[in-house]
C-alpha positions in Angstrom: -55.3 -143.2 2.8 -57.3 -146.1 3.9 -54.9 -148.6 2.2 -52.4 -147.5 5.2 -55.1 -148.4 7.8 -56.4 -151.4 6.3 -54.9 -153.0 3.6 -57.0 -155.5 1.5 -56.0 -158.4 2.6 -57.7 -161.8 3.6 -56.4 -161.8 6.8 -58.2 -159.6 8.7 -56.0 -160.3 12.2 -53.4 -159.3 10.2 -54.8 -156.5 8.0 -55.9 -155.2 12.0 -52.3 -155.5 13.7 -50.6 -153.7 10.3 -53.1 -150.7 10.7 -52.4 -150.4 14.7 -48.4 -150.2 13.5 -49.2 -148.2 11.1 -51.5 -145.4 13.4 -48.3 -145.9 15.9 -45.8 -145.2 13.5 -47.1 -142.0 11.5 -49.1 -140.4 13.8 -47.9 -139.1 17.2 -51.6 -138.4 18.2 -54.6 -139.7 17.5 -57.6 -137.3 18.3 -61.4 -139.3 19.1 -64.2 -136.4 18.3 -66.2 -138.3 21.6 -63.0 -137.3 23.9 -62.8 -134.0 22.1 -61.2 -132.0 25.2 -58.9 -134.7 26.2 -57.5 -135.0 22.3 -56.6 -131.1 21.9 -55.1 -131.3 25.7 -53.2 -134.2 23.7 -52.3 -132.1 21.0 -51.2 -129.3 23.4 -48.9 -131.6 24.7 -47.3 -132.9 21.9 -47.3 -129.7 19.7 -47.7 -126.4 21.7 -46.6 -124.1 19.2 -49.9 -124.8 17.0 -52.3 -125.8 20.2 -51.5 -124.3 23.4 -54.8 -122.0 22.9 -56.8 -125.0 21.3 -59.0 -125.6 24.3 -59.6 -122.0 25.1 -60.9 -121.6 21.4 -62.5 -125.1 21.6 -64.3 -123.9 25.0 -65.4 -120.4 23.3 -66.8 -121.9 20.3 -69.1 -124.6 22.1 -70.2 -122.1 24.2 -71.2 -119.7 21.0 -72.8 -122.8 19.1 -74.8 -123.8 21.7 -76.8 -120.5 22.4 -77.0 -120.4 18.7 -78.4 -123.5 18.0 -80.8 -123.3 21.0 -81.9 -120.0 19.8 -82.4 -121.3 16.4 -84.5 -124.7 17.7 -86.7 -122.2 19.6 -87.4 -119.9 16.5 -88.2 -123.3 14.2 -90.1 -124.6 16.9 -92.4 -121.6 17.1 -92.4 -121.6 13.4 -94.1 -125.1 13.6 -96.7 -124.3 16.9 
């Protein structure tokens, strides 16, 4: 998979510019895990049937994960004290 990206080549300009055509020409959407909420709004966009809910689910989730690790950080903490 990472020979499509960045093929070993000496010419690393090169080897740069092939992977950018390459990213534009086999995938319609390129998600960044920093941007999470504005990649699965992306991803809605392009492919609804599979991601129209994405964000809702997304939103529920971090919400979930959040008490849960707080709670958890609190009990190890304690643990420690």
């Amino acid at each position: 998979m990472l020979r499509i990206f960045f093929p070993r080549e000496q010419n690393k300009t090169w080897a740069m510019e092939r992977a950018k055509t390459n990213v534009i020409r086999w995938y319609p959407v390129v998600g960044i895990l920093d941007y999470m909420e504005e990649s699965l709004n992306a991803l809605a966009d392009e492919f609804p049937y599979f991601f129209k809910d994405a964000i809702r689910v997304y939103n529920h989730f971090r919400k979930y994960s959040y008490k849960y690790l707080s709670t958890h950080i609190s009990i190890y903490f304690n643990l420690i004290n």
